[in-house]
C-alpha positions, 0 to 999 in steps of 0.5 A: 526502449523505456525512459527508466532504462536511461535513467538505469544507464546514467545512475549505475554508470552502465556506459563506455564513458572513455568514449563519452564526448559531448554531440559537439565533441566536447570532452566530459568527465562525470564527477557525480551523476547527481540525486535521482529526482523521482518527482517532477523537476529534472531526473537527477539533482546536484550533479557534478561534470567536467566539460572541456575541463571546465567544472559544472555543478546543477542538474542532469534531464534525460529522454529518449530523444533531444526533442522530448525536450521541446516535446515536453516543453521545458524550454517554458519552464523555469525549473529546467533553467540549471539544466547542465547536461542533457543524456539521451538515446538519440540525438535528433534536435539541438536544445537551447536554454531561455538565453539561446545558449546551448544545453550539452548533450550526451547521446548514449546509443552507442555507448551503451555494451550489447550484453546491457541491452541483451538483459534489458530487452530479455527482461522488458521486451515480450512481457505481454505473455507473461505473468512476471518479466523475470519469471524464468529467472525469478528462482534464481534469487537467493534468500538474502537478497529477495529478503532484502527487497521484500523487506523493503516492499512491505515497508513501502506498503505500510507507508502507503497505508499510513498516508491514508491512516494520516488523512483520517487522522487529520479529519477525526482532529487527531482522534486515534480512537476514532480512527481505529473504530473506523479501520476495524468496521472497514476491515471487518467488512472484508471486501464485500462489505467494506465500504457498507461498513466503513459508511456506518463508522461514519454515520456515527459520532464515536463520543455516542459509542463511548457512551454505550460502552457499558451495554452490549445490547444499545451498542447493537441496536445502535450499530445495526440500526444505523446499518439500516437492518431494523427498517422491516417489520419483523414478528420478532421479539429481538429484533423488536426490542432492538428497533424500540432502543435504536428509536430511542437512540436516534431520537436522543443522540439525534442520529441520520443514516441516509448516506450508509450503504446498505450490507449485502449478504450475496456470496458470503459465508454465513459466519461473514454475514453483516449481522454476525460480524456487526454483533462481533463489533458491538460485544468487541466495543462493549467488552473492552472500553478502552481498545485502542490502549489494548491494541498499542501495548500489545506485540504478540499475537496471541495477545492479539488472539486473547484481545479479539476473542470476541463473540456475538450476543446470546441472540445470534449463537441461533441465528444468522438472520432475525427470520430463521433459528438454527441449532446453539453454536457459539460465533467468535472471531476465527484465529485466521480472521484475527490474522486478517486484522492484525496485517490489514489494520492493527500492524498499519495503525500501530505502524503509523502511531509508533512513528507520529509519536517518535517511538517508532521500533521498526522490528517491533512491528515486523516481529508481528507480522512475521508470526502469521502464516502468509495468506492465500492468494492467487499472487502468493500462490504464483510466487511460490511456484515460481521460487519454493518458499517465497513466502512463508509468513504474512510479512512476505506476502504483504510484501509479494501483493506489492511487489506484483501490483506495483512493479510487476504489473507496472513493468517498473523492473528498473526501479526493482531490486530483483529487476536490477540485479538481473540486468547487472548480471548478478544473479 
């Protein structure tokens, strides 16, 4: 028995309450079960019950027995003061506020229909062995209401995403543009390198990259100097010239990169070796100096498409590294990589942008993600076999990685939109 399924019992009204009596057989009427509290504090707020006729307005604590009270001391806490009404399972303890007046208790064990527990354990219980809780029943779901719920899941994603978005915001002093260059190196990182080049982002005052706009080739040298890849002593005439102006620019714009991570290239691709995808970064920022206003007037993705159609410099259309030269072939960023930055970073940033400066069009920003093919993941892919066609642009299995990782592997069913529906009998 989890706490969550009481909070379920009291907030659908999932009880016989023509036999709701008070422990000390006091008669209650429930006249408004209140705000459920997801914070600290008491469970739910503002709750309205008539005791013995008598009207009570204030708040409702919930635990699974009488002396969680005592348990989790909230006899010592001044927020529980207006506790008016004290639901659990299992009475074992009477409950005092401060002035030694008794809390009324509701116990509901025996209150509550077998077919509301049948659904509860069926659903919570043995979940160890499973991949999900309501795997068996997961295809049961019709289109609108699992459309609904992942609807919602995503939003709470890209809320997620934007609290942290705010947080670089507030520490760049409301620099868009500069969050935006550090979103983009994260991600071009992919998860191998992700925190290598984010750590580059950080090593370099966005005001110098605003400075090189105009030179593709001082916009490398700065960028892989900082990444740390000009440090050997290569026989090289590129890789020589790209050292000599990165010394230039370190002595100038008087730059340190001892805290960066140094890329790693073990398991990559090679189309996803640093060098490539940091070459992709210095053509995208010296090509296009005014990005960040690109990117807020664009809403499609073929505009995205056309915008991010960035190459490397003439160097690496031979190379994958400075040692070795390979037949002429050009190196842009592959439509299934635009789409990787279009869910994880541009669709975030324009999400949080559009609703800091109030011009927030929440179908605007779905419309983008819907036009995206869903990405491949052992998480889509689990859904998908569970129920055809779960997923079947990248809005939905955004929503379907949190709908796992947050509720799923959580056990928070009862906080689920599906997770309720199947205990309500609805499905």
């Amino acid at each position: 028995m989890q706490e969550d399924f009481l909070h379920y019992l009291w907030k659908f009204k999932k009880f016989d309450f023509s036999k709701a009596i008070t422990t000390s057989n006091s008669n209650i009427t429930i006249l408004d079960i209140g705000t459920h509290n997801h914070l600290s504090g008491p469970d739910f707020f503002n709750a309205k019950i008539e005791i013995d006729h008598q009207l009570w307005a204030g708040n409702v604590e919930i635990h699974l027995k009488s002396s969680d009270w005592y348990l989790h001391r909230h006899e010592t806490d001044p927020n529980y003061d207006n506790v008016i009404l004290h639901v659990v399972w299992e009475d074992d303890s009477e409950v005092f506020r401060k002035d030694n007046s008794a809390i009324p208790t509701l116990e509901l064990k025996e209150l509550v229909h077998p077919d509301s527990l049948d659904k509860y354990r069926s659903l919570l219980l043995n979940g160890s062995k499973k991949w999900i809780n309501c795997e068996k029943d997961f295809h049961l779901f019709d289109d609108f209401t699992m459309n609904n719920w992942l609807e919602r899941v995503y939003f709470e994603r890209l809320e997620k995403k934007s609290i942290k978005i705010m947080e670089m915001l507030k520490s760049t002093e409301n620099n868009w543009e500069e969050v935006l260059f550090k979103l983009l190196f994260r991600n071009f990182g992919l998860k191998v390198n992700t925190d290598a080049f984010e750590s580059i982002a950080n090593s370099i005052d966005f005001k110098v990259i605003q400075k090189l706009g105009d030179s593709s080739f001082k916009m490398e040298a700065l960028i892989f100097g900082q990444a740390g890849l000009l440090n050997e002593n290569i026989d090289q005439s590129y890789f020589a010239s790209l050292k000599s102006e990165y010394q230039f620019l370190q002595q100038k714009f008087n730059l340190d990169n001892s805290s960066v991570l140094l890329p790693q290239y073990f398991r990559l691709r090679p189309d996803n070796f640093p060098t490539i995808r940091l070459s992709q970064l210095a053509e995208l920022y010296s090509n296009i100096p005014h990005l960040f206003s690109e990117i807020i007037k664009s809403n499609s993705k073929e505009e995205f498409y056309r915008l991010f159609s960035s190459s490397t410099s003439e160097f690496w259309e031979t190379h994958y590294t400075f040692k070795k030269e390979h037949k002429c072939r050009k190196k842009k960023l592959t439509q299934s990589f635009i789409d990787l930055l279009i869910i994880n970073t541009i669709v975030p940033f324009k999400y949080c942008y559009l609703k800091e400066t109030g011009d927030m069009e929440t179908l605007e920003t779905l419309n983008i993600v819907e036009q995206i093919k869903p990405e491949k993941n052992s998480i889509v892919e689990n859904f998908n076999t569970l129920r055809s066609k779960t997923a079947t642009n990248s809005y939905h299995s955004q929503a379907l990685v949190e709908l796992k990782t947050e509720y799923c592997d959580k056990n928070a069913c009862l906080q689920c939109g599906l997770g309720v529906k199947l205990i309500h009998g609805l499905v």
